[in-house]
C-alpha positions in Angstrom: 0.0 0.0 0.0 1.9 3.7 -0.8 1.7 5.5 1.9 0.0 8.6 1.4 3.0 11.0 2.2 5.1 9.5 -0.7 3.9 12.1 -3.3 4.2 15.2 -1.4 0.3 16.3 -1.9 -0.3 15.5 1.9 2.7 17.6 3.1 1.5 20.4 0.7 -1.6 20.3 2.1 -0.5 21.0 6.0 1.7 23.9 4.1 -1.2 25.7 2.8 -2.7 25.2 6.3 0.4 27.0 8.1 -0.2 29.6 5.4 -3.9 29.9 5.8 -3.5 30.5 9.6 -0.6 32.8 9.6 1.9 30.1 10.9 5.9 30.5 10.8 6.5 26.7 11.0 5.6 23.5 10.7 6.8 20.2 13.0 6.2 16.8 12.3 6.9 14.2 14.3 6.9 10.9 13.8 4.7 9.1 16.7 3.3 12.5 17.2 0.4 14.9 16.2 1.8 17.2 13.6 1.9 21.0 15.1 2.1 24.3 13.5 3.6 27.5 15.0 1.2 31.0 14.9 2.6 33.8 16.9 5.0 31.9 18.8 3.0 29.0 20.4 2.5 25.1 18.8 -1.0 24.3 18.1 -2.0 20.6 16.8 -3.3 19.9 14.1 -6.2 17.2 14.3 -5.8 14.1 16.4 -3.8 11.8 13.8 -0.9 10.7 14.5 2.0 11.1 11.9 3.4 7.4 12.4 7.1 6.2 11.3 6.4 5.1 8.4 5.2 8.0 7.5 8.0 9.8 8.5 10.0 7.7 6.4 8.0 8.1 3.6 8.1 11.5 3.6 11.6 11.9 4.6 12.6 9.5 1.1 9.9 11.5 -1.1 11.7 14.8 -0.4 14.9 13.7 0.0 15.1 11.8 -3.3 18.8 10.7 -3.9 20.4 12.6 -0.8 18.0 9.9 1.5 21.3 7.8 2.2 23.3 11.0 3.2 20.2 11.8 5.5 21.0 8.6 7.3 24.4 9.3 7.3 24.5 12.9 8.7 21.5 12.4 10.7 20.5 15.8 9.5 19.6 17.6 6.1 18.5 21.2 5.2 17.2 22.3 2.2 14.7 24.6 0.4 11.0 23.3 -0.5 9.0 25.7 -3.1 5.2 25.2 -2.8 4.2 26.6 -6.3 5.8 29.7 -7.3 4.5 31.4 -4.2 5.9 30.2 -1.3 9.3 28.7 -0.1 10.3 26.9 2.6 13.5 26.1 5.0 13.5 22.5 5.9 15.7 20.8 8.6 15.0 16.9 8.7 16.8 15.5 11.5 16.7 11.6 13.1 15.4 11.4 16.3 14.2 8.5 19.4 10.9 7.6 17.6 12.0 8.4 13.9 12.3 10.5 11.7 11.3 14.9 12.2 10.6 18.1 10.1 10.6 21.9 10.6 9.4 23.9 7.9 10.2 27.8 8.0 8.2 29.7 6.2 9.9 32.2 3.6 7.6 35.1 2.6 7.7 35.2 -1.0 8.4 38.9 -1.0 11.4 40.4 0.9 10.5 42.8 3.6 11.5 46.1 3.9 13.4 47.4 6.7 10.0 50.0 7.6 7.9 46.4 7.0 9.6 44.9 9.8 9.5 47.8 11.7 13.0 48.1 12.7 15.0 51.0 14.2 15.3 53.4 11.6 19.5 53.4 12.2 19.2 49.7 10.8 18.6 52.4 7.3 21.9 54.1 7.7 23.9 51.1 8.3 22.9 49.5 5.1 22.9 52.5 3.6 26.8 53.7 5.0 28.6 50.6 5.9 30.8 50.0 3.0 33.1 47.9 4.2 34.0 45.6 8.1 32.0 42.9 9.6 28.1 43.9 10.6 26.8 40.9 12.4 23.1 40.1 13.0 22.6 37.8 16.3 20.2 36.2 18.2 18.1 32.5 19.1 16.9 30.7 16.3 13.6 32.0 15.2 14.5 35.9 16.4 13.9 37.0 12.7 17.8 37.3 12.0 18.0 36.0 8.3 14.8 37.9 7.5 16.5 41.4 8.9 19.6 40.8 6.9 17.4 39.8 3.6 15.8 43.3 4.1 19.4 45.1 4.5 20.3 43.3 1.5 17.4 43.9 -0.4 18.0 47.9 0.7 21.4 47.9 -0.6 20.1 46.1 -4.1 18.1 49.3 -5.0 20.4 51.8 -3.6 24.1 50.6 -4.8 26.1 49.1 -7.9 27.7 46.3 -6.1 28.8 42.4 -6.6 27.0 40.4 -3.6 27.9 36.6 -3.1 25.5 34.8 -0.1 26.7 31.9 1.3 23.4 30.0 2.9 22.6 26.9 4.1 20.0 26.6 2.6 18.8 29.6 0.4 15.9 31.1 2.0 15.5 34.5 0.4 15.6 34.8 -3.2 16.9 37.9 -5.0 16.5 39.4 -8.5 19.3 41.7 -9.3 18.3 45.2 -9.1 21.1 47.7 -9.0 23.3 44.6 -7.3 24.5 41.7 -9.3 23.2 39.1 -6.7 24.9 35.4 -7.1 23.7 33.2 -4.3 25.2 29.9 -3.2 24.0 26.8 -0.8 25.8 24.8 0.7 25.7 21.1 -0.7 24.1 22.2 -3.8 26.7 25.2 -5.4 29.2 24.3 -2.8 30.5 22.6 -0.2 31.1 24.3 3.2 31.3 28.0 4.7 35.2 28.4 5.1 35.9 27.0 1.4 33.0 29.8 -0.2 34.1 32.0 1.8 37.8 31.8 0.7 36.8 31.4 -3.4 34.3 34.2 -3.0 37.6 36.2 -2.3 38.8 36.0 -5.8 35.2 36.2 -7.1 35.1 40.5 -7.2 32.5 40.6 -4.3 31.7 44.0 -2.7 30.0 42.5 -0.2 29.4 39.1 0.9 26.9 37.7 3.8 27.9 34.7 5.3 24.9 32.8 6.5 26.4 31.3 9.9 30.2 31.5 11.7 29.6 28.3 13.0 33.2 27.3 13.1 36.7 29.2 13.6 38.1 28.6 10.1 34.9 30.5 8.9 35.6 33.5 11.3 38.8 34.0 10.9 37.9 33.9 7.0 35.3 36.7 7.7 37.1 38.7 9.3 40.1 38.3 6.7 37.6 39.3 4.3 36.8 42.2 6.2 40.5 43.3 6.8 40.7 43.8 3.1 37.9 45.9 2.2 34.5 43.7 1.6 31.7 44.3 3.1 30.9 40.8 5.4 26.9 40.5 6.8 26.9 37.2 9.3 25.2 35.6 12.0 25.4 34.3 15.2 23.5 32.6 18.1 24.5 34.5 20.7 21.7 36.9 22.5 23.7 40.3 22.6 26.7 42.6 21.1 28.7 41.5 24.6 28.2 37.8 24.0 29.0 37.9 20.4 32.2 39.8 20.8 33.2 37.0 23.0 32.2 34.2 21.2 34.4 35.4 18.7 37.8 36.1 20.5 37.1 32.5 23.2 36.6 30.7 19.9 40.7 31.1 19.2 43.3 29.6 21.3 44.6 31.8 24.3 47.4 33.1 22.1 45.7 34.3 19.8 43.0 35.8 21.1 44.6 39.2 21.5 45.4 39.3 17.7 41.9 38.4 17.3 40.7 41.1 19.7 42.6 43.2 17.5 41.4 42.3 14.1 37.9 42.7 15.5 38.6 45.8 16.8 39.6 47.3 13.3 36.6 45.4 11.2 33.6 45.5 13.6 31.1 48.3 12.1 28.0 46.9 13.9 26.2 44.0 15.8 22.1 43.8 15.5 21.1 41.7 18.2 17.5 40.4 18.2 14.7 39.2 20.2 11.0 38.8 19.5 8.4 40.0 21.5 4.8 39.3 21.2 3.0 42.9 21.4 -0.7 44.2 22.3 -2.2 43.0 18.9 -1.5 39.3 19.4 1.1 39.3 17.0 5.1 39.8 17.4 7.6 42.6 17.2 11.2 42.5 16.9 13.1 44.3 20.1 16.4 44.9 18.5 20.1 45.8 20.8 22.1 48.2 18.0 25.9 48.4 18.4 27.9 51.0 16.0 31.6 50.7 16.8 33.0 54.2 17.9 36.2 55.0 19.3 34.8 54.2 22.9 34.1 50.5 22.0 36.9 49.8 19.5 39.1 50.7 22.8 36.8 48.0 24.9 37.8 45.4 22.6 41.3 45.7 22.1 41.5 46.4 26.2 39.1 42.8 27.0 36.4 45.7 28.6 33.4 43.8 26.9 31.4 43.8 30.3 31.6 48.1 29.6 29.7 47.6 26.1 26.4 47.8 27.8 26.2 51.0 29.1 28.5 52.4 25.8 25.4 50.8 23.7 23.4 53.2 26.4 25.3 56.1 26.6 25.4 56.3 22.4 21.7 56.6 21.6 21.5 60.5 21.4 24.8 60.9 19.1 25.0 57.3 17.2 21.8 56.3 17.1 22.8 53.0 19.5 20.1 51.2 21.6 19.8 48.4 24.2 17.3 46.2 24.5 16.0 47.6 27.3 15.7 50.9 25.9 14.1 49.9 23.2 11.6 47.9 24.7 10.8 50.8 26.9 10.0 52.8 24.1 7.4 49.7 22.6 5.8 50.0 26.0 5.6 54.2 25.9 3.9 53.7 22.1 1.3 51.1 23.7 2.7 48.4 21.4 3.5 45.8 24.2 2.8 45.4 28.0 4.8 46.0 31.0 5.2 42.5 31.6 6.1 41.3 28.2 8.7 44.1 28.0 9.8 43.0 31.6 9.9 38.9 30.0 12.0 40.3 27.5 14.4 42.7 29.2 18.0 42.2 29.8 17.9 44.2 33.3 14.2 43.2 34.9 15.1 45.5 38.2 16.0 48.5 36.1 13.5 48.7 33.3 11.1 48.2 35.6 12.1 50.8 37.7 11.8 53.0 34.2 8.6 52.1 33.5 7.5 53.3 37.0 8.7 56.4 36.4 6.8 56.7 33.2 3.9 55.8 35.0 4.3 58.4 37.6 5.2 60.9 35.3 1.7 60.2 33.4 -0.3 60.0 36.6 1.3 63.3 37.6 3.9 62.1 40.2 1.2 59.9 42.5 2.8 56.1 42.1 -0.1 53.4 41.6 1.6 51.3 44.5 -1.2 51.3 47.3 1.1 50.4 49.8 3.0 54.0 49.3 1.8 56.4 52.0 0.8 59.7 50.2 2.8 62.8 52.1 0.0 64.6 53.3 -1.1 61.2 55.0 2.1 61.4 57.4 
C-alpha cells in the first residue's frame, strides 16, 4: 500500500494550512500529532498521529537521492517551493521515535526594513557601511536572516555592487536590481562556509553575507575578508553585542586571542542583536540591541572591557543612534505596542527597566505612584 505521504500532496496540504493560519513553522513528528507555530506557540493539528512510516515516507519522497546522506549525517537542510509562491526552510533530523521536520516559512516577497519595523538606524547602516563585519545575532527564530534579507534587499536598489550569499540553505531569493546578486548553498553550489568563503575572495565581491560563523576557520575567513575591504553580513546565536564579541575572541586559542581582539577591533562596524516580542495586537515585534563601533568601543575590545559595552550601547543613543534592548523595549511599551510584563519577560535588566517604566507611569499619573502600599505625604 503507498503511503499517502510519498507524493508530497499530503505535506503540501499541511503547508497551505500553516499559510492559511498565519503560521511560521511546521513540525512533524513521527509518533506525534503534527503542530504548527502562529505567533510563537505550537498548536496541533487534528488528532492523527503522523506514524514512522510516514515519516520515512516523507523523509525519502523529499529527499530523493540525498536519503542515504540523511542517514548518514542524521541531518539535512534544504529549500522546498510550494508553487511559485511560497518557499520553505527544511531541517530533517533523526530522532528517538524516527524521523522529524521543521518547515520555516519564507515570505515570498522580501520585507522592507519600515515592514519589519526596525530601528530606523538599521537604514543608515545598510545605507553607509561600506566595508567591516556587521553581524546580526540572536536565538533561532529571532527573525535574523529575514533582517539581513531586508538590509540586502535595501542595498540592491540603492548601490552598484557584486554580492555573493553563502546559505545553508537559500531562503530569500533575490533578482538583481542595481546589485548583481549570485547566491550559493551549501551542498548544492558548494561545499562548506570556510571554502565559499575563501573562493568568494577571488570572485570581485563587494560585499558578501555569510549565513552562519559556525566554526573558527569560517571567522577567521570573515574577518580576513573584512580586513581587506569587503563588506561581510553574518550571523550568530548569541543573545547580545557583549556575548557575540566574546564568542568570537574565546573561539581562538589563548594566544591568539589578542590578535583576534585586534582584528575585530579594526573590522567590527555593527552588531544587531534580536529578540522577539509578542506585542498588544496578538502578533510579534522584533526588540532589537544596536551596536555601532565608535572610538569608545573599539578601545573595549582591544583592552578585553566587553562587560563596559552595555552601558557604551546606552550612553550612544542620542549621538550614534545606539540602543539596548531595554531601551528599546521601553520605548514599545511608551507607544502602547507591548505590556509591561512582556517588556519585563524580555528585558535584559528586569530590576532596572522596571524601575523606568515606573517612572513613566508616575510621570503620566502626575507624580502619584499606583503602588497602594505607598503612603501619600500629606497622609504622614
Amino acid at each position: 500500500m503507498v503511503n499517502e505521504f510519498s507524493n508530497l500532496k499530503k505535506l503540501d496540504s499541511y503547508l497551505n494550512l500553516l499559510i492559511k493560519h498565519g503560521g511560521s513553522d511546521l513540525h512533524m513528528k513521527a509518533g506525534s500529532i503534527i503542530r504548527i507555530r502562529i505567533n510563537g506557540e505550537l498548536k496541533k493539528v487534528g488528532d492523527k498521529i503522523f506514524t514512522k512510516n510516514d515519516s520515512v515516507a516523507l523523509a525519502q519522497g523529499l529527499a530523493g537521492g540525498d536519503y542515504d546522506r540523511l542517514l548518514e549525517q542524521k541531518s539535512l537542510d534544504f529549500s522546498y517551493a510550494l508553487g511559485s509562491d511560497y518557499r520553505f526552510r527544511v531541517n530533517i533530523f533523526l530522532q528517538l521515535d524516527g524521523i522529524s521536520f521543521v518547515f520555516r516559512v519564507i515570505p515570498a516577497k522580501i520585507p522592507s526594513i519600515d515592514d519589519l519595523k526596525l530601528p530606523k538606524i538599521i537604514k543608515k547602516i545598510s545605507d553607509e557601511t561600506m566595508r567591516g563585519l556587521i553581524l546580526i545575532t540572536g536565538p533561532t527564530g529571532s527573525g535574523k536572516t529575514t533582517t539581513i534579507a531586508s538590509m540586502i534587499d535595501r542595498i540592491n536598489n540603492k548601490r552598484n555592487s557584486h554580492i555573493i550569499t553563502i546559505e545553508d540553505p537559500v531562503e530569500f531569493v533575490f533578482k538583481d536590481d542595481r546589485c548583481i546578486i549570485n547566491q550559493r548553498s551549501i551542498g548544492s553550489n558548494c561545499n562548506n562556509f570556510a571554502d565559499s568563503l575563501r573562493a568568494a575572495l577571488r570572485e570581485d565581491p563587494d560585499i558578501i553575507f555569510v549565513g552562519e560563523m559556525r566554526d573558527l576557520e569560517t571567522i577567521e575567513t570573515a574577518l580576513h575578508a573584512a580586513e581587506t575591504g569587503h563588506l561581510v553580513l553574518s550571523t550568530l546565536h548569541t543573545i547580545d553585542a557583549k556575548e557575540s564579541i566574546n564568542r568570537v575572541v574565546s573561539m581562538f586559542e589563548k594566544e591568539e586571542q589578542e590578535r583576534i581582539r585586534l582584528s575585530l577591533a579594526s573590522v567590527l562596524a555593527a552588531t544587531i542583536s534580536q529578540r522577539l516580542a509578542i506585542s498588544n495586537d496578538g502578533g510579534r515585534r522584533a526588540v532589537v540591541e544596536v551596536l555601532i563601533k565608535n572610538t569608545r568601543i573599539k578601545d573595549m575590545i582591544l583592552e578585553n572591557r566587553i562587560h563596559e559595552i552595555p552601558d557604551a550601547i546606552q550612553d550612544g543613543k542620542n549621538t550614534y543612534g545606539m540602543q539596548t534592548f531595554d531601551q528599546h523595549l521601553l520605548e514599545l511599551y511608551e507607544q502602547g505596542i507591548v505590556s509591561k510584563d512582556e517588556a519585563l519577560d524580555k528585558s535584559t535588566n528586569r530590576g532596572d527597566l522596571d524601575i523606568m517604566i515606573k517612572n513613566i507611569i508616575a510621570k503620566k499619573t502626575g507624580g502619584q505612584s499606583k503602588d497602594e502600599n505607598l503612603i501619600k505625604l500629606q497622609d504622614v
